[in-house]
BAKEPA-479360 format. One line per field, with one value per residue: residue number from 1; residue in one letter; x, y, z of N, C-alpha, C in turn. Coordinates in steps of 0.2 Angstrom, whole numbers, plus 5000, padded with zeros to 4 digits. Each point is the difference from the previous one (the first is absolute). Example, Ala and Ser with C-alpha at 12.3 -4.5 7.8 and 13.67 -1.06 7.14 Angstrom:
<fitis>
num	(1|2)
residuo	(A|S)
n.xx	(5066|4998)
n.yy	(4972|5005)
n.zz	(5039|4996)
ca.xx	(4996|5004)
ca.yy	(5006|5006)
ca.zz	(5000|5001)
c.xx	(5004|4996)
c.yy	(5006|5005)
c.zz	(5000|5003)
</fitis>
This chain:
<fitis>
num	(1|2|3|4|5|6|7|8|9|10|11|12|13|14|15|16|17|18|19|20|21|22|23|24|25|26|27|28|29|30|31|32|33|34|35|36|37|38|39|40|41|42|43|44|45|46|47|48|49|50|51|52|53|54|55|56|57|58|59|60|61|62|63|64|65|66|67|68|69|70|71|72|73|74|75|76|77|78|79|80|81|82|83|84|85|86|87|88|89|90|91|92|93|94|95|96|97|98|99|100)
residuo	(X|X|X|X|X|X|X|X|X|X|X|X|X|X|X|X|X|X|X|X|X|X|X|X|X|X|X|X|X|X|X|X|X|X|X|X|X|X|X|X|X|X|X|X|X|X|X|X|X|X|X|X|X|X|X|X|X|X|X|X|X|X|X|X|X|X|X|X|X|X|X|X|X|X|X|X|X|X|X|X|X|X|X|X|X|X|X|X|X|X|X|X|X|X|X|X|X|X|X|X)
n.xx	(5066|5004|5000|5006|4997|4994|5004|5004|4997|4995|4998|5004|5000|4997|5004|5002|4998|4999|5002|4999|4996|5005|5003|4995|5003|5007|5000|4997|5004|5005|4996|5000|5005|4996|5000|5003|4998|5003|4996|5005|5004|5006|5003|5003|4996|4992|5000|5002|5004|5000|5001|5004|5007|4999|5003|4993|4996|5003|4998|4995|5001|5003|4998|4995|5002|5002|4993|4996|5007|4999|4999|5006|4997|5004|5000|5006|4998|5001|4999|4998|5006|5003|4995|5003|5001|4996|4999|5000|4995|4997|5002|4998|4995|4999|5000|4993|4995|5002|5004|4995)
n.yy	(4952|4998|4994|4999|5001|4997|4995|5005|4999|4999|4996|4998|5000|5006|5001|4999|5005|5001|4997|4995|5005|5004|4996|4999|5006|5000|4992|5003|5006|4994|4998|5005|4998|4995|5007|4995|4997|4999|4994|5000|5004|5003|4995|5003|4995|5000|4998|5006|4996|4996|5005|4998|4997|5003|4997|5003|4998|4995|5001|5002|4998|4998|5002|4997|4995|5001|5003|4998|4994|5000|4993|4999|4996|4999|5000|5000|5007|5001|4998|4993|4997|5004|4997|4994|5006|5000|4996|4995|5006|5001|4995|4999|5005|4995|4993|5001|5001|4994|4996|5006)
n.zz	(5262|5003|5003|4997|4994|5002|5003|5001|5005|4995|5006|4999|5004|4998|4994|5006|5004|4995|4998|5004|5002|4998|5002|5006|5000|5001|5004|5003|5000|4998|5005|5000|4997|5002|5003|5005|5005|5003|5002|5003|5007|4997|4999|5005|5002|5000|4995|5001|4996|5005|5002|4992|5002|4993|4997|4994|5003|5001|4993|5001|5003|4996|4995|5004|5003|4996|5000|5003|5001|4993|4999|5000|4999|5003|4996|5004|5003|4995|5006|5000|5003|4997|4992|5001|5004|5005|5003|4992|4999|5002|4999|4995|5001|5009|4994|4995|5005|5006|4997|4998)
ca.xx	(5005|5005|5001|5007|4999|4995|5000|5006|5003|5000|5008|4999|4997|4993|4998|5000|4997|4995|5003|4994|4994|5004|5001|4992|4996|5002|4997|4992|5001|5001|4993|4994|5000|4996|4990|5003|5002|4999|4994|5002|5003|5006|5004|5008|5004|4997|5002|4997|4996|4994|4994|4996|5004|5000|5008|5003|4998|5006|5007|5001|5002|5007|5001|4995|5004|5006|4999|5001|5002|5007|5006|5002|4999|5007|4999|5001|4996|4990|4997|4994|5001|4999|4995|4996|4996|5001|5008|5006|5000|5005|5006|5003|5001|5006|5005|5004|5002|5004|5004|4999)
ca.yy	(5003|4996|5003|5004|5006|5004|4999|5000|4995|4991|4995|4991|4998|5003|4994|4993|4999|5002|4995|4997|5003|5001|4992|4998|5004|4997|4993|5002|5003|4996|4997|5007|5002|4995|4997|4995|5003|4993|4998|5002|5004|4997|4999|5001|4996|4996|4998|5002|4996|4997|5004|5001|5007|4995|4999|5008|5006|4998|5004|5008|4999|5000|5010|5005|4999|5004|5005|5001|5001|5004|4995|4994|4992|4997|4993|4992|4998|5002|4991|5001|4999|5006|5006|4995|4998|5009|5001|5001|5006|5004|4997|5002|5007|5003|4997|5007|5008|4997|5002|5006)
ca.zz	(5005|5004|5006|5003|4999|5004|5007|4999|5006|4997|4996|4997|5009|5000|4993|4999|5006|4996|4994|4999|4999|4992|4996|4999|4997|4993|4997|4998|4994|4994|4999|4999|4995|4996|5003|5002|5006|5004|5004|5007|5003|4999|5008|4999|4997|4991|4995|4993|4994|5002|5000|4994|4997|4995|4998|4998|5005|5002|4998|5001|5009|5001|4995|5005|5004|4998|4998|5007|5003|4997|5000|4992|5001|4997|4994|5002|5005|4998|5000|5002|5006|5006|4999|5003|5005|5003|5005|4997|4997|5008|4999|4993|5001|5003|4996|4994|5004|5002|4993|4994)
c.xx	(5002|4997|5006|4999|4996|5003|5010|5003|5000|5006|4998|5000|4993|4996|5000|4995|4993|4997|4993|4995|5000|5000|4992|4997|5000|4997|4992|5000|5000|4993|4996|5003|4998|4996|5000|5000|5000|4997|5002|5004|5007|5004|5008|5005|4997|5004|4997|4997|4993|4995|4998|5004|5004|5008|5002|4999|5008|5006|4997|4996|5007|5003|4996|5005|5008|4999|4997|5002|5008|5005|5002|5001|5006|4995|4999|4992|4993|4998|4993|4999|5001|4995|4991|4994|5001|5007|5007|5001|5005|5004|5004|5003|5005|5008|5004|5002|5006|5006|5000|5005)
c.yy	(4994|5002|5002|5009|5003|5001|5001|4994|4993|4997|4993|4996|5000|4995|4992|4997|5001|4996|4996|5003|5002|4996|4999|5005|5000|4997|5003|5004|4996|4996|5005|5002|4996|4997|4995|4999|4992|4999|5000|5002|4998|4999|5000|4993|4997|5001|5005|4998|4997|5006|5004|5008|4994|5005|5007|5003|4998|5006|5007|4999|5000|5007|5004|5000|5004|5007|5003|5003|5005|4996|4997|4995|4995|4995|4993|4998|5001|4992|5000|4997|5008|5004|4996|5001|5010|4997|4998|5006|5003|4998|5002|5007|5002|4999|5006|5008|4999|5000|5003|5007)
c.zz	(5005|5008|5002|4997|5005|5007|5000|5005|4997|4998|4999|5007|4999|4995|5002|5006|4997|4997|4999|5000|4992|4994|5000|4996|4990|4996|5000|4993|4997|4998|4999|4992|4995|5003|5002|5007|5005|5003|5007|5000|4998|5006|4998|4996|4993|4995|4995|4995|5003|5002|4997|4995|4994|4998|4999|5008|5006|4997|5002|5008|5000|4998|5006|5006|5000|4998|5007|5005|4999|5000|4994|5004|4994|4994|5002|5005|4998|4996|5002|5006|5004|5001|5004|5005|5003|5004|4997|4996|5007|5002|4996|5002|5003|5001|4998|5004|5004|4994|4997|5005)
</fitis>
């Protein structure tokens, strides 16, 4: 269930001010799904790849991140430059809710 089911006041305001705690919580899920976990704390700006997120786990950050948030991520934008780091994901995000 959604949080806009649960909570009938949620809006995309609420979604994007969120965002980073969300998007961190995301990229753990993608590392727990293969028993995988980085050796320190991820920071807003590293480089996902370099803290050990390998190409498949890239595309379904990208599938987790749109399912999330309940957004379609235009084509043109599902790069690895957007998907690069926590802060170009929320970027990304409020790109898309901002537009959508």
């Amino acid at each position: 269930m959604s949080a806009q089911e649960t909570n009938p006041g949620y809006d995309h305001a609420h979604r994007s001010t969120d965002a980073p705690d969300r998007v961190l919580a995301i990229v753990h899920e993608v590392f727990a799904r293969r028993s995988a976990f980085p050796s320190r704390p991820i920071l807003p700006n590293d480089d996902l790849r370099d803290v050990g997120l390998s190409s498949l786990d890239m595309v379904n950050l990208m599938l987790a991140v749109e399912a999330d948030f309940e957004i379609k991520v235009p084509d043109t934008e599902m790069t690895l430059t957007n998907f690069r780091s926590i802060a170009s994901i929320n970027a990304l995000i409020a790109s898309v809710l901002e537009n959508g």
